[in-house]
N, C-alpha and C positions, 0 to 999 in steps of 0.2 A: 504494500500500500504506500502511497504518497501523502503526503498531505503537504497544500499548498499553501501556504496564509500571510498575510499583509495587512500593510493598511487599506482604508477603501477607496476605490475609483483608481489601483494599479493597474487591471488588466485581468486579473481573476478567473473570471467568469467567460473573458472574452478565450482567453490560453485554454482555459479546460473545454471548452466547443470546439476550438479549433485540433484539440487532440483526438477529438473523438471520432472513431469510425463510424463509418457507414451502416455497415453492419454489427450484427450482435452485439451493439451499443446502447446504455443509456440513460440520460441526463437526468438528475432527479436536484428538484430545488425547494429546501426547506420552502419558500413562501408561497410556492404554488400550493393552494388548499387540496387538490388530488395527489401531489403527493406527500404533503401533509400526514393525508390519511392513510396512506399508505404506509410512511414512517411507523404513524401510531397504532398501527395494525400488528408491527413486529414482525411482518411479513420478509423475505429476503428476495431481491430478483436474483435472477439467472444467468443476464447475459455476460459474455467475455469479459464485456469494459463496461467501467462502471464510474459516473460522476455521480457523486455526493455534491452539492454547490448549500453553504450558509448551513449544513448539518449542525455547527454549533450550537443554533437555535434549539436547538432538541435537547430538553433537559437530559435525559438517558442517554443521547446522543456516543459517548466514549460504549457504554454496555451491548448498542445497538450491531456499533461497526467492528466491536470486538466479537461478538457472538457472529455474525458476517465473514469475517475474516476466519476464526474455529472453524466455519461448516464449511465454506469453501477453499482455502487453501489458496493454493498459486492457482487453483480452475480460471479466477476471474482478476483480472485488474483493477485496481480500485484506485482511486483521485477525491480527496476530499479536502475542499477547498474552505474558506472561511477564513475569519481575520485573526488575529494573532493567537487569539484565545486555545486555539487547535494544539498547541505545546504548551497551554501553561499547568496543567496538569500531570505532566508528565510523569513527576515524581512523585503523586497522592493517589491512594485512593488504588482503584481497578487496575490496574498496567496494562499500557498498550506497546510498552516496552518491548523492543525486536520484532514487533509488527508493521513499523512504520519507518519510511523515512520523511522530517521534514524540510521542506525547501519554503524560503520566503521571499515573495515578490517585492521587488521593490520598483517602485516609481522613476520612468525616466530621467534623465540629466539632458538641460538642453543639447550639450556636447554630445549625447546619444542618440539625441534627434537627428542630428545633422544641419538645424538651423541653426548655428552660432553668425555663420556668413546673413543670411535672411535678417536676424537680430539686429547687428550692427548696420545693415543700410536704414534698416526702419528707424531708430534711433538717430543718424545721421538726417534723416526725413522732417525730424521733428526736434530738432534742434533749430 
């Protein structure tokens, strides 16, 4: 499992769609109420690749995707995204210890835009 988290309005949301196949794929976002319901069903999909998106929102959320992970194994891929909170538990509580790795988004640098040039004629503009 991965899990993704940041602050908000990095990119998130947009990275974990754009990872996702075609096939035996699929998206699931705490704030959509269907799957919502589904979360709170304690129900597990099936398919290969799996986006979690805002699962933190899920009070149970750590018990959900650990029993998730237990029944499937490496069957399915898993992506779970959310803001920073997704590691802050790390060390309390339930262990998801050895089931996850996390990576965190961080926010472009204009310099990584590529408009540092664009920048300074604007600037010059309005001088």
């Amino acid at each position: 499992m991965v899990f993704l988290g940041g602050p908000r309005q990095v990119g998130k949301t947009t990275l974990s769609r754009q990872l996702l196949p075609k096939k035996q794929s699929r998206y699931m976002n705490w704030d959509n109420p269907e799957d919502r319901e589904f979360f709170l069903s304690h129900k597990y999909p099936v398919e290969n690749f799996l986006v979690f998106d805002e699962l933190h929102k899920f009070k149970d959320w750590r018990n959900y995707i650990k029993g998730l992970f237990d029944t499937l194994g490496t069957q399915s891929k898993i992506l779970v995204t959310g803001s920073a909170r997704l590691d802050y538990y790390r060390f309390s509580g339930d262990s998801l210890q050895g089931r996850y790795h996390y990576l965190r988004l961080h926010p472009l640098s204009v310099a990584e835009l590529g408009i540092k040039k664009r920048m300074s004629a604007v600037s010059v503009e309005f001088v």
